[in-house]
N, CA, C and O atoms as a MOPAC input file, in Angstrom:
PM7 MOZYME 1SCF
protein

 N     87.50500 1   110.00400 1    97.81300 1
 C     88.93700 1   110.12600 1    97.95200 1
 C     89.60400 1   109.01900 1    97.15300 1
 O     89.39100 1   107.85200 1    97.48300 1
 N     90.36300 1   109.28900 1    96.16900 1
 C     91.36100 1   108.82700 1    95.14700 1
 C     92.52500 1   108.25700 1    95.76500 1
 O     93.22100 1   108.99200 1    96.46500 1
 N     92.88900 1   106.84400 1    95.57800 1
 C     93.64200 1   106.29900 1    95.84000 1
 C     95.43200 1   106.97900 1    95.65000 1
 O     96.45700 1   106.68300 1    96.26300 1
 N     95.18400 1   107.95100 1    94.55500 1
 C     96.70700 1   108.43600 1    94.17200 1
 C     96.61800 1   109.89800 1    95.01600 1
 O     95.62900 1   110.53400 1    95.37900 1
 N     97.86000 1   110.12900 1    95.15300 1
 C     97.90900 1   111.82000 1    95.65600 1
 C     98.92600 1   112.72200 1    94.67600 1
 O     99.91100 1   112.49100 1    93.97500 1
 N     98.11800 1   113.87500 1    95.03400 1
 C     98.91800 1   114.74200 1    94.01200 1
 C     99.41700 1   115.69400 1    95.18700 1
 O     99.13000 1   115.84000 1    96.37500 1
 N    100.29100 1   116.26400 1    94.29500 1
 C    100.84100 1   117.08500 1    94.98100 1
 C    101.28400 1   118.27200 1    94.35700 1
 O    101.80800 1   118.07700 1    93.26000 1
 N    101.20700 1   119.81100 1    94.85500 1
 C    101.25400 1   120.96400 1    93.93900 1
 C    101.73100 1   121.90700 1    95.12700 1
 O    101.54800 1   121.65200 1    96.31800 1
 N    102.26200 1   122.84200 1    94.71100 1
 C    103.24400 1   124.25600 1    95.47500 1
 C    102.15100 1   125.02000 1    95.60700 1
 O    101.46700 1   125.09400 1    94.58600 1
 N    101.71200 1   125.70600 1    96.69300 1
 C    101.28900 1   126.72800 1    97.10600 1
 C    101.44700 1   127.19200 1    97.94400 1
 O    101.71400 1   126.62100 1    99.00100 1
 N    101.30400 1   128.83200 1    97.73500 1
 C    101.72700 1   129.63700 1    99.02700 1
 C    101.08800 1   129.68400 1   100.15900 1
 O     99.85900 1   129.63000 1   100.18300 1
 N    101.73200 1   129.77700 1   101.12200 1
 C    100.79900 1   130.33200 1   102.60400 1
 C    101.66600 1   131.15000 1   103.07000 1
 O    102.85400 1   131.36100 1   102.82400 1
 N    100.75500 1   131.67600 1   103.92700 1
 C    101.22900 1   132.99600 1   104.56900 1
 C    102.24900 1   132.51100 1   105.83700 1
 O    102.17800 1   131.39100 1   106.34200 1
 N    103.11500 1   133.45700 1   106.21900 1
 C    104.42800 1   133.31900 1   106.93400 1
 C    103.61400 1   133.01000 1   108.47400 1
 O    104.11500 1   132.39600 1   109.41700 1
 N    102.34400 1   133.56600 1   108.43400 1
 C    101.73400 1   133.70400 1   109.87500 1
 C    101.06400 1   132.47800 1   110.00900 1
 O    101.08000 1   131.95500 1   111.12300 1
 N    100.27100 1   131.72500 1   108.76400 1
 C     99.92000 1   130.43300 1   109.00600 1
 C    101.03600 1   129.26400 1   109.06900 1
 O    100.71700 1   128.12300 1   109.40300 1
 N    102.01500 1   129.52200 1   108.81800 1
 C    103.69900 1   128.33700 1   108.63000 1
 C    103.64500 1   128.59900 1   110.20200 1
 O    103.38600 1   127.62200 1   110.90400 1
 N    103.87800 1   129.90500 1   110.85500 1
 C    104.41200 1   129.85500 1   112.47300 1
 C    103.39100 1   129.46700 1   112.91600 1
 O    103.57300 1   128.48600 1   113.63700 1
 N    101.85600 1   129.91900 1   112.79400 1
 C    100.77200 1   129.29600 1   114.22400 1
 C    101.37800 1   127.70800 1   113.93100 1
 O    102.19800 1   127.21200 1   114.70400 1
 N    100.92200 1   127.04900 1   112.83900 1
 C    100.91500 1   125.53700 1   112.06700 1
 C    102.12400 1   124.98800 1   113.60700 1
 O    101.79300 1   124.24000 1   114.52700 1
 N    103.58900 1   125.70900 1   113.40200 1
 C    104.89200 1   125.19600 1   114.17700 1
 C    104.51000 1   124.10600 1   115.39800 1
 O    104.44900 1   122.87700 1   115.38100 1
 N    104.28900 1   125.05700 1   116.43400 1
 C    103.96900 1   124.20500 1   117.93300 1
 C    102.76500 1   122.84800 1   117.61800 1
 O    102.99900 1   121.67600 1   117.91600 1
 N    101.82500 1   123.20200 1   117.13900 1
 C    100.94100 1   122.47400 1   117.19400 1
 C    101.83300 1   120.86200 1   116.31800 1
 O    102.03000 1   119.70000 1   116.67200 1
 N    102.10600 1   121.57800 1   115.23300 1
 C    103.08000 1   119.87500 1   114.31400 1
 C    103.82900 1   119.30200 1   115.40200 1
 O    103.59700 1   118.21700 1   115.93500 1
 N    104.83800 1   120.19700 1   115.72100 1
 C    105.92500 1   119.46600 1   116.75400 1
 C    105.12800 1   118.46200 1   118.15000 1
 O    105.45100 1   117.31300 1   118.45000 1
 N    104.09100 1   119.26800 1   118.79200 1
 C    103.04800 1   118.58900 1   119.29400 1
 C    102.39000 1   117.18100 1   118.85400 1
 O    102.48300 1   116.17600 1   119.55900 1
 N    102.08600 1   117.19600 1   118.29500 1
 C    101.32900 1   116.36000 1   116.78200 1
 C    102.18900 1   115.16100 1   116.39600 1
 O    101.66300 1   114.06700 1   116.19200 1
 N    103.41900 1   115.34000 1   116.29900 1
 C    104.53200 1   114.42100 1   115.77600 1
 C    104.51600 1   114.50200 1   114.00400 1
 O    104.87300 1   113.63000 1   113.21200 1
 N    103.96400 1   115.88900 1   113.72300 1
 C    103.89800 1   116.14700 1   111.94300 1
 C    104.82800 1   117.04500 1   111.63200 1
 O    105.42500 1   117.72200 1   112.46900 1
 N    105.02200 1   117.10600 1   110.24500 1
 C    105.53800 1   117.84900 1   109.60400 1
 C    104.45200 1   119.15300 1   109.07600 1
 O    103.28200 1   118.96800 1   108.74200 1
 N    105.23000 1   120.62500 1   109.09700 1
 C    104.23800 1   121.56700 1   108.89300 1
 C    103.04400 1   121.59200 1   108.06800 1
 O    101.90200 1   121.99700 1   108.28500 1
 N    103.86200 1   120.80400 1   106.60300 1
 C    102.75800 1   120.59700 1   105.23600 1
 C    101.76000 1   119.85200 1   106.15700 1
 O    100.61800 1   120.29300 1   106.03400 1
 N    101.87300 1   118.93800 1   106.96100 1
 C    100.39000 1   117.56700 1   107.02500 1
 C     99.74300 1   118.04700 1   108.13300 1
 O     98.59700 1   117.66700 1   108.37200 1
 N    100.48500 1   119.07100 1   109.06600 1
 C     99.80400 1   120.26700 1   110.20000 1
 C     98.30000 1   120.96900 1   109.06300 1
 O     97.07800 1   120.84600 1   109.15500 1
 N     98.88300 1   121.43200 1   108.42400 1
 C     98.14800 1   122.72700 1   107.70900 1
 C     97.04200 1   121.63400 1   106.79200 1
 O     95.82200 1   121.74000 1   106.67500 1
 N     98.01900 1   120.52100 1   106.18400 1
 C     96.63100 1   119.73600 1   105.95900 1
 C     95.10400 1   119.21200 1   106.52300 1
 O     93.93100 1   119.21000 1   106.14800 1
 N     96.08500 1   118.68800 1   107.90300 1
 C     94.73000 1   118.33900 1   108.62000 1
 C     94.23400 1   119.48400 1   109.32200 1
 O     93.31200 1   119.19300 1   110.08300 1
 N     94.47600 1   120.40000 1   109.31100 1
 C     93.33200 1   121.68800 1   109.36500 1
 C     92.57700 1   121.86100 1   108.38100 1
 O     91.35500 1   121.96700 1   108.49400 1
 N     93.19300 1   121.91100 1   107.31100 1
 C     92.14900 1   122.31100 1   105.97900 1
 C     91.16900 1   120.69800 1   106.08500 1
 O     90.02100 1   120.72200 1   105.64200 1
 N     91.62500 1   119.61200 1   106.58000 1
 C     90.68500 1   118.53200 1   106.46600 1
 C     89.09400 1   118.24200 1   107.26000 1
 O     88.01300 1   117.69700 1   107.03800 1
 N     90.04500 1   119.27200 1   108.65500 1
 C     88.93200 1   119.02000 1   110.00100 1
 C     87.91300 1   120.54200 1   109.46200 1
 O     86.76100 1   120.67500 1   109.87600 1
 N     88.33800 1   121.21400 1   108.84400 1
 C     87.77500 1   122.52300 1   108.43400 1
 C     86.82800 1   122.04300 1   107.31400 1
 O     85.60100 1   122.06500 1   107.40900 1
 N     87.42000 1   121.67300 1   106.40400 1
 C     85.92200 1   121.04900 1   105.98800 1
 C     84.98100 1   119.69500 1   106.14000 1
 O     83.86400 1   119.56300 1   105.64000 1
 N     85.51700 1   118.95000 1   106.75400 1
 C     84.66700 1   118.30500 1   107.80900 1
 C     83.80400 1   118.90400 1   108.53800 1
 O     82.77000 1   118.28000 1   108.77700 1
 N     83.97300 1   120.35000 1   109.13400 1
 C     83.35100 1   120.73600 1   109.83800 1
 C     82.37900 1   121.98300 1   109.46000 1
 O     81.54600 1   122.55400 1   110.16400 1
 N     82.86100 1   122.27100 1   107.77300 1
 C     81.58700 1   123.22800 1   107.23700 1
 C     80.66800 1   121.94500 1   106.73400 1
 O     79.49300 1   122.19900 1   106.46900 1
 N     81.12900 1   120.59000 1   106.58800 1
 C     80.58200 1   119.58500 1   106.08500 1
 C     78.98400 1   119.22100 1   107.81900 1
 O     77.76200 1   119.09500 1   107.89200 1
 N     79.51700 1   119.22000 1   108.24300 1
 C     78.79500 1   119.12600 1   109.54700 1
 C     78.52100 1   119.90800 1   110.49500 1
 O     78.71600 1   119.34400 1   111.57200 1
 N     78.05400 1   121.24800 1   110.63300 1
 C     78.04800 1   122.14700 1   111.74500 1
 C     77.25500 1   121.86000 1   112.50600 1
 O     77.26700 1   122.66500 1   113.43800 1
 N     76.16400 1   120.71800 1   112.67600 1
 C     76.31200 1   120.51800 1   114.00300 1
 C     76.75800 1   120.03700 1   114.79500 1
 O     76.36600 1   120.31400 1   115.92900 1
 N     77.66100 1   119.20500 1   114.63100 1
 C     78.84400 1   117.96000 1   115.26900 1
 C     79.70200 1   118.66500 1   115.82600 1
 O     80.43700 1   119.38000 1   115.14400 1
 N     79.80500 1   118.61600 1   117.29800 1
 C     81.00800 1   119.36600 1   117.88000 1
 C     82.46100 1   118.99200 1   117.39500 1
 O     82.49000 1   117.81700 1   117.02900 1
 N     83.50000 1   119.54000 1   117.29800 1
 C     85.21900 1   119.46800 1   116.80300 1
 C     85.35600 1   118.25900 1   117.25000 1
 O     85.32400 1   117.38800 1   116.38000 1
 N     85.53900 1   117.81900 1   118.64000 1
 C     86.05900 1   116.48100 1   119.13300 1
 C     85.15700 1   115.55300 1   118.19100 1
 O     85.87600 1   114.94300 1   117.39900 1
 N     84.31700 1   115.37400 1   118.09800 1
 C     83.53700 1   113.85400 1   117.36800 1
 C     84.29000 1   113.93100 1   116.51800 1
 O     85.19700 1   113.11100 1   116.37200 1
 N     84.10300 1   114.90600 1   115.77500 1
 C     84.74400 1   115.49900 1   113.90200 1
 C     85.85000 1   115.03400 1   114.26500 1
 O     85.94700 1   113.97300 1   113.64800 1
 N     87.11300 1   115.22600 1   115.14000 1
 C     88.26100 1   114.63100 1   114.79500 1
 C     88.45200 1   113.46100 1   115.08000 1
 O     89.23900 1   112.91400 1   114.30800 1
 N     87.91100 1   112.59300 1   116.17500 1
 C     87.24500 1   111.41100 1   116.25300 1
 C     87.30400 1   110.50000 1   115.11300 1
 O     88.04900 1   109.54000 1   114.91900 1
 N     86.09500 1   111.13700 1   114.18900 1
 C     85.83500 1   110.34700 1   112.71800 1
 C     86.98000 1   110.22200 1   111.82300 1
 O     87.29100 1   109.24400 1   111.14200 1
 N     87.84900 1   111.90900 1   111.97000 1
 C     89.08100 1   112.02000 1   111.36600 1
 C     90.36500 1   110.79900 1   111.49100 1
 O     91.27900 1   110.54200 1   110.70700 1
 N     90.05500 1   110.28700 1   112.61200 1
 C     91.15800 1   109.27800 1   113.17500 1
 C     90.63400 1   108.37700 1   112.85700 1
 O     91.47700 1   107.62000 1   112.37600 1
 N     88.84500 1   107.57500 1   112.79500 1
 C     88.53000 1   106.73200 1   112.71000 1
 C     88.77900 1   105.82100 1   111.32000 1
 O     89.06900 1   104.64600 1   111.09300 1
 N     88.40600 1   107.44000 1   110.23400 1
 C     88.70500 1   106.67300 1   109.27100 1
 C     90.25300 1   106.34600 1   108.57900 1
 O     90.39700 1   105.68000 1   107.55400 1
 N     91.31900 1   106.93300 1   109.33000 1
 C     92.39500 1   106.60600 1   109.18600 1
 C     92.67300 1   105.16400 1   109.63000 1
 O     93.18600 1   104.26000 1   108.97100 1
 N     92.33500 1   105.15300 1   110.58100 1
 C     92.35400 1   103.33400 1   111.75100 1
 C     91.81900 1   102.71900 1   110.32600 1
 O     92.60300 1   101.87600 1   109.89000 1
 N     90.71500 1   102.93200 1   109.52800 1
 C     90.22100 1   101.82700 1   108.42200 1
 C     90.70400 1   101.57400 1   107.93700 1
 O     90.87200 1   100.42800 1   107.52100 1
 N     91.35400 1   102.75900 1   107.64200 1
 C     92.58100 1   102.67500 1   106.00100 1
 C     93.78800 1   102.05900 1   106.46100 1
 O     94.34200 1   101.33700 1   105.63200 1
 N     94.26000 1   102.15700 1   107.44200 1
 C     95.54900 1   101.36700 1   108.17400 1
 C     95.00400 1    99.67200 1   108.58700 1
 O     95.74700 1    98.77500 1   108.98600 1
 N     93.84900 1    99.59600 1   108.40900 1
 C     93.17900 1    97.94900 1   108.63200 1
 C     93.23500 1    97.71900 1   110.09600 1
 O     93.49500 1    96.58400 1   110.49600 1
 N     93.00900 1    98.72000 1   110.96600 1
 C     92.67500 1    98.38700 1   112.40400 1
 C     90.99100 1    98.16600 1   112.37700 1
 O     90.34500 1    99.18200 1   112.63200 1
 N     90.39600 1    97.20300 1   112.15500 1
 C     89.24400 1    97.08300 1   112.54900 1
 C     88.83400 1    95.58500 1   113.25200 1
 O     89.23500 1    94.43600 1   113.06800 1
 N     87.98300 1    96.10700 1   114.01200 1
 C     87.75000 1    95.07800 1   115.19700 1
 C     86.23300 1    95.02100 1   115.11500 1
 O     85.56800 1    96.05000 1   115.23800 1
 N     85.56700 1    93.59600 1   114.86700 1
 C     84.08600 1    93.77200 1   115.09200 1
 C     83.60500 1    93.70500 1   116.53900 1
 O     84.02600 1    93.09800 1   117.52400 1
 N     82.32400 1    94.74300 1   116.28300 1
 C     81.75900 1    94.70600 1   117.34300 1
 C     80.76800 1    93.52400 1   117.44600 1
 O     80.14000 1    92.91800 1   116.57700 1
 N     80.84400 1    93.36200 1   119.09900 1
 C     80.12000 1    92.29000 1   119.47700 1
 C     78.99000 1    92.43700 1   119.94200 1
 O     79.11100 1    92.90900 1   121.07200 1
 N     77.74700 1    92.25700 1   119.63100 1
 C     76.60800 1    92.72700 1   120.54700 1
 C     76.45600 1    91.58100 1   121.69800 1
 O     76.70900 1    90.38000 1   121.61500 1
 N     75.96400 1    92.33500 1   122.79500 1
 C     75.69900 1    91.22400 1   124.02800 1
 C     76.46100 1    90.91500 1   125.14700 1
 O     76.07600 1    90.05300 1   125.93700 1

């Protein structure tokens, strides 16, 4: 993953914009970053089929916490 983002127009269907709705407003997102992090946890998860959804989104958050510099070492003992 590339430090820059691009960004490009594409269509989706009127039926994926409405499921996407509740869940963003839920979420505290906007529809585009709804539909993103589906397409993200979706291939995360053809990336891993045996890892149940919760871990997978788990990691999804975890490595966000990195990139935002929340890290805390662990302590053994």
């Amino acid at each position: 993953m590339g430090g820059s983002i691009m960004s490009i127009a594409i269509k989706l269907s009127d039926l994926l914009v409405e499921d996407a709705k509740p869940y963003a407003q839920a979420m505290h997102r906007s529809i585009p970053k709804q539909i993103e992090y589906w397409a993200r946890l979706g291939k995360v998860a053809e990336e891993n089929p045996d890892l149940p959804i919760h871990m997978l989104q788990d990691m999804l958050v975890s490595i966000e916490e990195v990139k935002a510099g929340n890290l805390n070492p662990y302590k053994f003992g």
